[in-house]
C-alpha positions in Angstrom: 100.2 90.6 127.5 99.9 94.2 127.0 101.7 95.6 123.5 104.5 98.0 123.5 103.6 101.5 122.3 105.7 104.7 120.6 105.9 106.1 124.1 107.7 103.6 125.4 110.5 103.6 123.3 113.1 105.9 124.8 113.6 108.6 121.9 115.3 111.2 124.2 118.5 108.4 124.2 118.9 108.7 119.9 122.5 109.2 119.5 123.3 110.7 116.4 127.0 109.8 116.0 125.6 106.4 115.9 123.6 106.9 112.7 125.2 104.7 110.1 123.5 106.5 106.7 122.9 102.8 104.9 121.2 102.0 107.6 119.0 104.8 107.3 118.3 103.8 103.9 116.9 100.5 104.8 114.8 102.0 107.7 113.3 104.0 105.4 112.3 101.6 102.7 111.2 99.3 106.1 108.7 102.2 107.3 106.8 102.1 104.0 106.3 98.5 103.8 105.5 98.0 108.0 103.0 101.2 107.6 100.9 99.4 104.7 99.7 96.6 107.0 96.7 97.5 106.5 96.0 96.5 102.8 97.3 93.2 103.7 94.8 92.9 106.5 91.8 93.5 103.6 93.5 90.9 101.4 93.8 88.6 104.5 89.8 89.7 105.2 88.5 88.4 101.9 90.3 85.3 101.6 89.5 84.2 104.9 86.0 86.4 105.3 84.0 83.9 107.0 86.9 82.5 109.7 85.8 85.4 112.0 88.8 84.0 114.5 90.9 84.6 111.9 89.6 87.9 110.7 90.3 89.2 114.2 93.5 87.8 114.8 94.4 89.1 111.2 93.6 93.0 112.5 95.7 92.9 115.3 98.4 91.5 113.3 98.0 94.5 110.9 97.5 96.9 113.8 101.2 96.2 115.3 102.4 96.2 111.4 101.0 99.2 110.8 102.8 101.0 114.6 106.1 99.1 113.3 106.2 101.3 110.0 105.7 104.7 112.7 107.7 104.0 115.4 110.4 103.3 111.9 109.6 106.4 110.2 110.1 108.7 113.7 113.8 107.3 114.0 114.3 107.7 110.2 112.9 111.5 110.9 115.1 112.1 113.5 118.1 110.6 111.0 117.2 112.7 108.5 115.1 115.5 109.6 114.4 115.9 106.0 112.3 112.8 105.1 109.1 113.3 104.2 107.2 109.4 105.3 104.0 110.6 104.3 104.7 112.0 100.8 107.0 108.5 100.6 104.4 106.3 101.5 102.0 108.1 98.9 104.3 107.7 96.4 105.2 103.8 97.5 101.0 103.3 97.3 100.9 105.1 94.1 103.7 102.9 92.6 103.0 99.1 94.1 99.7 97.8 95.4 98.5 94.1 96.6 95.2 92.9 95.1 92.1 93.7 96.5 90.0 92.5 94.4 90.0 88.6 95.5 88.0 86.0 97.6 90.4 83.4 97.1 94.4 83.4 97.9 96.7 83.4 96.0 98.6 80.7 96.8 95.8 78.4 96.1 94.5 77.8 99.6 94.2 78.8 102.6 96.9 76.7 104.1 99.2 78.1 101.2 98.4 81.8 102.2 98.9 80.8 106.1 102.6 79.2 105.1 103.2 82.4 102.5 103.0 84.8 105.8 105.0 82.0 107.8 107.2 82.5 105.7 107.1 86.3 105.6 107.2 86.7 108.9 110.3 84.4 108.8 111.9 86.9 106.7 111.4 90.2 108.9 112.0 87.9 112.1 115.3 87.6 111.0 115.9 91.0 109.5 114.9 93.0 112.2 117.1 90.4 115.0 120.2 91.7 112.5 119.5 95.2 112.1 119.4 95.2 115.9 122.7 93.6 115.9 124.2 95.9 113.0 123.4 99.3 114.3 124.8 100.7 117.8 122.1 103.6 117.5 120.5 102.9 120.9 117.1 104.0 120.2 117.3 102.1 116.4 118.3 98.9 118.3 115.2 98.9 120.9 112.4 99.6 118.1 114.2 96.8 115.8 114.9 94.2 119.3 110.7 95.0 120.1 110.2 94.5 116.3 111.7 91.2 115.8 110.2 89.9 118.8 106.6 90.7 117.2 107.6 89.1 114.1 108.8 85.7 115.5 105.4 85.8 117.8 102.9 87.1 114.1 105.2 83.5 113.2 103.9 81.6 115.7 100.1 83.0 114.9 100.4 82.3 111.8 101.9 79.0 111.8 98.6 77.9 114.8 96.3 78.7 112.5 98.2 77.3 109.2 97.6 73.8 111.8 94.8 74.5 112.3 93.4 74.6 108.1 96.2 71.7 107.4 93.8 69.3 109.2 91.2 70.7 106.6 92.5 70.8 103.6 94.9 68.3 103.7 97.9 70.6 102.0 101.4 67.6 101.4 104.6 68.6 102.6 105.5 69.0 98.5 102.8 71.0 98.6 104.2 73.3 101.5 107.9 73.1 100.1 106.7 74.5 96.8 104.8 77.7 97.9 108.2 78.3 100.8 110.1 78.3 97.4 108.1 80.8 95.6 107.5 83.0 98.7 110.8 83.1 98.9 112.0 84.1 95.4 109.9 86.9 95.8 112.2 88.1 98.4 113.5 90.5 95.4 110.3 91.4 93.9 108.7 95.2 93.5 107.6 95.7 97.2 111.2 96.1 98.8 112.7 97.6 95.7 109.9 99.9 94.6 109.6 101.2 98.7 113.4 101.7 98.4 113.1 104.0 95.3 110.1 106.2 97.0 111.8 106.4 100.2 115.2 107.3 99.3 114.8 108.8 95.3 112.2 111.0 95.5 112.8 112.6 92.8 114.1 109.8 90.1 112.8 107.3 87.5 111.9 103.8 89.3 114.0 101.6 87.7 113.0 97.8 89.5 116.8 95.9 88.7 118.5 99.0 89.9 116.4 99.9 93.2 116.3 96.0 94.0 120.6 96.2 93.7 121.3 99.1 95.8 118.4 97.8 98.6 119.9 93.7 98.8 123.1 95.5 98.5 122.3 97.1 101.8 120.1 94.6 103.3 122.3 91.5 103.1 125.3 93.2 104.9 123.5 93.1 108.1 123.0 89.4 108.0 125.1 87.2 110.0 125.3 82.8 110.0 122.9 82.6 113.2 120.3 85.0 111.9 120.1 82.4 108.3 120.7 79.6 110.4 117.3 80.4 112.8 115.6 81.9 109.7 116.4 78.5 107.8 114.6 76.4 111.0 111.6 78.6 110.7 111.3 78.0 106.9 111.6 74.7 107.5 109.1 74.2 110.2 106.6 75.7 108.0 107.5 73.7 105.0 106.5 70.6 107.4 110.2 69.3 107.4 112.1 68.8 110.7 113.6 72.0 111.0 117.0 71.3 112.8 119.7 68.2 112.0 122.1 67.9 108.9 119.5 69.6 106.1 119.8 72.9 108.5 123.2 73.1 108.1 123.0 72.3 104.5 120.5 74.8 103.7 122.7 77.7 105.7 125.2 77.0 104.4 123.9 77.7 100.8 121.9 80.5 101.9 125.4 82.1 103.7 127.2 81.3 100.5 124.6 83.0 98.3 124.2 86.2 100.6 128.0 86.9 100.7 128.7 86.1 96.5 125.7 88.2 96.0 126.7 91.1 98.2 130.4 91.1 96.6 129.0 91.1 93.5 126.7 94.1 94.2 129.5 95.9 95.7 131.5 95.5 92.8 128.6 96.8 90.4 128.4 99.7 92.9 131.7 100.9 92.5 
């Protein structure tokens, strides 16, 4: 199946009394992150250097990554003819960098990295399926709707191969749960916060509890029940539990509960 490219998407339709300026914010801060594919590709390259299947599949993945962050950083310039993406994503490089310098993951196998970016890709699957349902900007809405639809499908990869070096290495469902959990407390970590800051305050301080605020402040707006509720299934798919039925519900209806006391308390801070 052939990929979409930048010419497809129908820039002559970008409406700009449709331009909601938070929104803007987040696409910003989205364009950094999408654009620096390509480090994670080197990081995926060393840890799984001699799965030459892998290795391939892994530079593809980081190739659409990499046209996600442009295609995002053309609306944002035509939002805001003013931002500068490629001083931004110097300063975003300058400021937060993945390590390199390994031949092992992270997560303390393979199987653990391949359910980290299930999870991941869990994440932006979901955020990009509600930024197209939060913004009316027509052109905004087809780059997120093509978007989400690569994320759910870098998911699926992902989660083939993850199969694939279960039957190796033998990682429990404990095992599985635990490095879902982690992944996802890092939800709030630098990356998101410190690509805020160089996207959108050029010229300040980075302050990390400050930049992380005003972005989930942002970020957790958009989300509505069915995005947590089909994000919650993916998690749980990758964590090796069944991800439908009564824990489901359960889980998004935490997850709902958290998102909307965090936002209101946010809010508050902000005004």
């Amino acid at each position: 199946m052939t990929h979409w490219t930048l010419d497809q998407i129908p820039w002559s339709q970008f409406d700009r009394s449709k331009v909601d300026p938070e929104v803007v914010k987040l696409v910003k801060a989205a364009a950094l992150v999408e654009f620096n594919g390509g480090d994670y590709a080197t990081y995926l390259g060393r840890v799984f250097g001699d799965d030459t299947q892998f290795c391939a599949a892994a530079e593809a993945w980081a190739g659409e990554e990499v046209q996600h962050g442009q295609a995002l950083a053309n609306w944002a310039k035509l939002a805001d003819p003013e931002f500068d993406f490629d001083a931004a994503f110097q300063r975003f490089t300058a400021g937060y960098q993945i390590p390199l310098d390994v031949t092992t993951s992270i997560r303390g196998s393979r199987a653990g990295e391949l359910v980290a970016r299930c999870i991941v890709e869990t994440g932006t699957s979901s955020y990009y399926t509600a930024l197209t349902e939060a913004t009316d900007e027509p052109v905004l809405r087809e780059i997120c709707r093509n978007i989400a639809a690569d994320e759910f499908r870098h998911y699926k990869l992902f989660y083939s191969h993850l199969r694939r070096y279960l039957e190796r290495e033998g990682l429990n469902a404990w095992g599985r749960l635990r490095i879902t959990l982690s992944r996802l407390r890092e939800s709030e970590d630098d990356e998101l916060a410190y690509a805020y800051f160089a996207a959108n305050h050029p010229t300040e301080t980075y302050d990390r509890q400050r930049f992380s605020d005003a972005y989930a402040r942002r970020a957790y707006a958009v989300y509505r029940r069915h995005h947590v509720e089909r994000g919650i299934a993916m998690a749980l798919k990758a964590s090796g539990l069944h991800p439908t039925g009564r824990l489901n519900r359960l889980l998004t209806g935490l997850a709902c509960w958290f998102l909307q006391l965090r936002a209101r308390k946010l809010a508050a801070l902000n005004a």
